[in-house]
N, C-alpha and C positions, 0 to 999 in steps of 0.2 A: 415361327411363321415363315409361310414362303411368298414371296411376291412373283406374282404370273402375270406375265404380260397379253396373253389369251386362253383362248381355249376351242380347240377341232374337235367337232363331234361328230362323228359318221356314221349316220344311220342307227343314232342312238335309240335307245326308251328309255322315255321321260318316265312315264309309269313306272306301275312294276312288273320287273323284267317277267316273261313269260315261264323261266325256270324257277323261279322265288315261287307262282304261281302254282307249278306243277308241284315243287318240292313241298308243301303246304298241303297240298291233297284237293286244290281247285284247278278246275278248269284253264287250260293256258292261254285260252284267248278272251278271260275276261281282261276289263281294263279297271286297275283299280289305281286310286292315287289315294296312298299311306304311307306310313315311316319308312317304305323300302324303294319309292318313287324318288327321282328329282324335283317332281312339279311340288309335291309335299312339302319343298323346303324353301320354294320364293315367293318372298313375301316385300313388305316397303324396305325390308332391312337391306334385302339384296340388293348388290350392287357386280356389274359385270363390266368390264372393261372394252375387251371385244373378245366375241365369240361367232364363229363358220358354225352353222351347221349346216349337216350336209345329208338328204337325202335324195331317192333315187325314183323316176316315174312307174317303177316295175319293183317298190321294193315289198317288205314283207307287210301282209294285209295289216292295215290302220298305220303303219310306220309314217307313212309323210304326215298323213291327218295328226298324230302325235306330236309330233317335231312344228308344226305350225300350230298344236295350241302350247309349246312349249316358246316358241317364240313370242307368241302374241300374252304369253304370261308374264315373261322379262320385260317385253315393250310396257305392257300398263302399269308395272308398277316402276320402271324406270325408263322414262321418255327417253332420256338422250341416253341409254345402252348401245354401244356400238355391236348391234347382234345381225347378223348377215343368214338368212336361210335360201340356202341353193339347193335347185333339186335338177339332180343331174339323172340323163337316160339312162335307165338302163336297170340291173337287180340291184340288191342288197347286196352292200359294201363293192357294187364291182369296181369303183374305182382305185381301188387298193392291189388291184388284177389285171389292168387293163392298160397294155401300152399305149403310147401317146406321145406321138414324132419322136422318137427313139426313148421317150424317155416315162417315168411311169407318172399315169395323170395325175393320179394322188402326190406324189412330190409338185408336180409342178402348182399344182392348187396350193400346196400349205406354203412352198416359196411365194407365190403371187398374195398370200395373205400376210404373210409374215412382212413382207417390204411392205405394207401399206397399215401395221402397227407400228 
């Protein structure tokens, strides 16, 4: 076992992913939630510690709508989950790309989360 003291998500799919989709021989922009999804596996047993997620107002179509029912999945079946959903300007993943006062904004978000688990 390992113990984790969080978890950064950026600009995840909850679902399943759109390549699982394609590789299958469906359509990549259905949305399905099955054994190859996140949301498929929380249930009353889950339990999360804290978790960022992090999407973007320009990101890939349905991305934020996903990541806000993947929050609001965690919230109902564990009230006090410390799960934080930030959705920052901009595309997909740019904060991984995008300097920010000399320094890159994705560090300094996962520092500013990290000092406050």
């Amino acid at each position: 076992n390992v113990d984790l003291d969080g978890w950064i998500i950026d600009a995840g799919q909850p679902t399943t992913h759109f390549n699982v989709l394609e590789r299958d021989g469906l359509d990549p922009r259905l949305i399905r939630v099955d054994e190859n999804s996140a949301l498929y596996y929380i249930d009353e047993k889950t339990k999360i510690s804290n978790m960022l997620l992090i999407s973007y107002t320009r990101d890939l179509e349905g991305r934020c709508s996903q990541n806000r029912v993947l929050y609001d999945t965690l919230k109902c079946f564990n009230k006090d989950a410390k799960v934080t959903l930030k959705i920052y300007e901009g595309n997909h993943c740019d904060l991984t790309s995008i300097k920010y006062r000399n320094k890159y904004a994705y560090t300094n978000i996962v520092n500013i989360f990290l000092k406050e688990i």
